[in-house]
Steps between C-alpha positions, in 0.01 A plus 500: 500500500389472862831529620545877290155625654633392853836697369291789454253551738779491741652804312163703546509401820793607611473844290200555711702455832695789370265727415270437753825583781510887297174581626429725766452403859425693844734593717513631846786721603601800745347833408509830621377729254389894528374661157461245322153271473450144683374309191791635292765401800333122427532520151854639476584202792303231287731669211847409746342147540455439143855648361605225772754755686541285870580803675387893370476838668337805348546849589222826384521807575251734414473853607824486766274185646711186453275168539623138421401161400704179632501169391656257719747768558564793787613867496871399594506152235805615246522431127741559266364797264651416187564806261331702740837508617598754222319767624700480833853490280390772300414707800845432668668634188325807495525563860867488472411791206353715745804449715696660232728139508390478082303606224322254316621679178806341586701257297478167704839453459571787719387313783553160373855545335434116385232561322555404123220453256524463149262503174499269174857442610619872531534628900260767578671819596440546875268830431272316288336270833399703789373434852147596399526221183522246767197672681288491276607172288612706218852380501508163233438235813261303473317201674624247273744301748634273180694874453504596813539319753482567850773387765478117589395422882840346562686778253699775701433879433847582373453201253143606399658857430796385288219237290329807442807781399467561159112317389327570210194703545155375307462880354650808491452750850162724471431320204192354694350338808512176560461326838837352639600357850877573480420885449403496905765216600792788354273760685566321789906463453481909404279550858804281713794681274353873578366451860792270602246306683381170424171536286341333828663754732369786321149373406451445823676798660435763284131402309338221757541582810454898446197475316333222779531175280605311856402172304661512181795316422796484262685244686283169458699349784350799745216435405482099513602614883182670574325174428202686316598386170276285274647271250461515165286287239440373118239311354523103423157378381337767607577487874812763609763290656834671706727665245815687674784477296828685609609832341786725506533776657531748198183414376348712829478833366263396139245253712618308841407715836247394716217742660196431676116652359560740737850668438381452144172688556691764651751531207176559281387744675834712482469480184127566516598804691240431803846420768641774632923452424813757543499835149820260383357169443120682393767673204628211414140315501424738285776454271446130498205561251686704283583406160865587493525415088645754268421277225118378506541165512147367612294676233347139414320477829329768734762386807877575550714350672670621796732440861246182495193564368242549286351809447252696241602811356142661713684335768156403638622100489856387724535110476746233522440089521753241659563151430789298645524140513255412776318830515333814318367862609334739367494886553257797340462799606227753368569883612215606378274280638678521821546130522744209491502142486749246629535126451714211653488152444717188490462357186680591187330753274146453715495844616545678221175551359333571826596883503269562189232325584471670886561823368242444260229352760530816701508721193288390221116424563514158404683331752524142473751416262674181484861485455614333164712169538843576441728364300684255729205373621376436118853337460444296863190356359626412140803309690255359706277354219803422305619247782159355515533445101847330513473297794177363310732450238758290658203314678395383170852432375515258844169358344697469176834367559339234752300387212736410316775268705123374600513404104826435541512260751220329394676319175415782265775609236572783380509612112837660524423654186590865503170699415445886542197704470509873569215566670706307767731840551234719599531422884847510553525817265202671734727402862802652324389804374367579860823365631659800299176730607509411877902612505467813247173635653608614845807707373280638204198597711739662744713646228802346728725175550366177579619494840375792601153475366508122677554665853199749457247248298241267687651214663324245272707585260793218568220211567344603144864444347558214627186306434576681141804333506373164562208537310767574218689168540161290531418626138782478367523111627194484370584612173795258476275232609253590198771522284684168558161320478491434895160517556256590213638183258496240849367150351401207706748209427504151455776302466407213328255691252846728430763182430185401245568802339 
């Protein structure tokens, strides 16, 4: 009895290590802030501090003012953008509209001649999925990668294309939105086919460099050259640790350049319409937050989609978020409030909610909002408290098994008598079932494969399976044990009283 009261007041205590790590804490970082108040500059840094991001930067610009907020970062550190990355893509496309080079009422196969699609196993003619299907995510991609798949790091393009001739579609063209990846990865094969420039060569000829973005990159090798580059993190028990995993380069165009807070700031305000750039590229701003739909696919929502973002119908709200493995962003713009906000950090999905909660501080009268714990954090923490649960397990299945060759060794028998009661299933039934859980769970809450959802979940993930694992053999010994009569039928023996009998 004293033994299971020791058992679980270690469990509280550990529980309360956990919790007590979520809460709040100061933190002291680099500011340099214009319009917006001091004591809501410390609460959106004690904010940073508590969604544990190492390394942040934060961009607002208010009235053509533009004032930031750095945490352990500088004006020049670079981090990947994630999605943000769309709205770049979708720009480049219709630049190269407004160069008369296409019409994104085009069949993509007129540009791609490779491109093959097909539909509950029928091919889709080539007039029924359009340039502007992939713009707006309208086109039966989705994000699902256990469909479709984007092109392995050590896969070449011409094999990625040929894997891809021919796929099966989730849904029928215009039949709705739905957010997809590959729709901007084939944006960026249509961008090299009708430029006849390397999607790098013309992002950064033709959109970067023209419109000032000196420190953005496509090429993640130029910028890994600058040496301004911070690397990327995940959680594992609640502390980020370095996460950079390798990538192709196709993925580039949907979520994998790298800007600074402030190239970043400035391609909000372009958009914002408070920096001053050539009639061409203000047209095809402009048309960048047009829905370009015949068929009104977002009816269920007051946003569309479009060239990489998110936009209301009043066109009063622009946005886009970005997570990549390592990183996240986050970008709104509000035209009628004449503001913007912009958020970096290094730490996946950590960003994210920042842009709502800034935009709110400066807008709404009640400022001090906290941001809500996310969902890989919740899932950091139950893999945290789920390794402190097994490894008290196995501790006590140590305990256990010593016990017994302690029995054992000590001249007791065993009743070899086979014996089975069922309450003796229950624990190795629990460890299985969330054997089965721990594996199905990633892929279902990312509505994707396992592998996929593995690279972008916390890094306590793989400890938590493997002390499941274990955990899973020590009951299922123990069960055995139970079963065969190992330990609960032990009986002290003597031999002479035993010949008697």
């Amino acid at each position: 009895m004293l033994k299971l009261i020791k058992i679980k007041a270690m469990s509280v205590i550990m529980c309360l290590i956990v919790l007590a790590s979520v809460l709040p804490t100061s933190v002291f970082a680099q500011t340099a802030t214009g319009g917006i108040s001091s004591e809501a500059e410390v609460h959106i840094l004690n904010e940073l501090r508590r969604a544990r991001i190492p390394n942040a930067a934060v961009a607002i610009i208010q009235d053509g003012e533009t004032s930031y907020i750095l945490k352990d970062s500088t004006h020049y550190t670079l981090f990947q953008i994630g999605s943000v990355s769309k709205s770049f893509t979708g720009f480049g496309v219709l630049l190269l509209e407004d160069m008369g080079l296409l019409s994104i009422y085009d069949p993509v196969s007129r540009y791609l001649p490779w491109f093959e699609v097909s539909y509950n196993g029928l091919p889709i003619p080539h007039g029924d999925i359009r340039v502007y299907h992939l713009l707006q995510n309208a086109s039966g991609f989705t994000s699902d990668e256990r469909l479709f798949p984007r092109a392995a790091v050590t896969e070449s393009t011409d094999d990625f294309i040929a894997r891809i001739e021919g796929i099966e579609l989730a849904f029928y063209p215009s039949a709705r939105h739905v957010y997809g990846n590959m729709n901007y990865i084939i944006l960026g094969f249509l961008i090299e086919a009708v430029s006849g420039q390397s999607y790098d060569e013309f992002m950064t000829e033709q959109v970067l460099r023209p419109l000032g973005l000196y420190n953005t990159f496509i090429s993640a090798e130029r910028a890994h050259e600058t040496g301004w580059v911070i690397g990327g993190n995940r959680l594992r028990f609640l502390q980020a640790v370095p996460w950079n995993p390798p990538f192709h380069y196709t993925w580039v165009p949907s979520g994998r350049i790298y800007a600074n807070i402030t190239d970043l700031a400035r391609w909000a305000g372009i958009h914002l319409g408070v920096v001053n750039v050539s009639e061409q590229f203000e047209r095809v701003i402009q048309r960048s937050h047009e829905n370009h739909g015949s068929v009104d696919f977002f009816a269920h929502s007051n946003y569309f989609y479009t060239a990489g973002w998110y936009v209301t119908y009043e066109n009063d709200r622009i946005r886009h978020n970005g997570t990549s493995p390592g990183y996240s962003a986050s970008v709104r713009i509000l035209p009628n409030d004449n503001m913007a906000v912009v958020v970096l950090g290094n730490l996946v999905n950590g960003a994210v909610p920042f842009g709502e909660l800034i935009s709110d501080i400066i807008i709404e009268s009640e400022p001090f909002n906290s941001v809500q714990m996310d969902l890989f954090t919740i899932i950091d923490i139950f893999y945290t408290i789920s390794i402190a649960v097994f490894t008290i397990y196995i501790g006590f299945f140590i305990w256990f098994i010593a016990r017994v060759i302690k029995r054992l060794n000590s001249g007791e028998i065993v009743n070899r008598k086979l014996t089975f009661k069922i309450r003796w299933l229950i624990v190795p039934l629990i460890f299985i079932a969330d054997l089965v859980y721990s594996y199905v769970s990633p892929s279902m809450m990312g509505n994707t494969s396992h592998e996929f959802a593995v690279l972008h979940l916390p890094a306590s993930l793989m400890p938590a399976t493997i002390a499941l694992w274990i955990a899973l053999v020590c009951s299922l010994c123990a069960f055995f044990i139970k079963v065969f009569g190992l330990s609960a039928n032990l009986e002290s023996h003597n031999p002479i009283t035993n010949r008697r009998k």
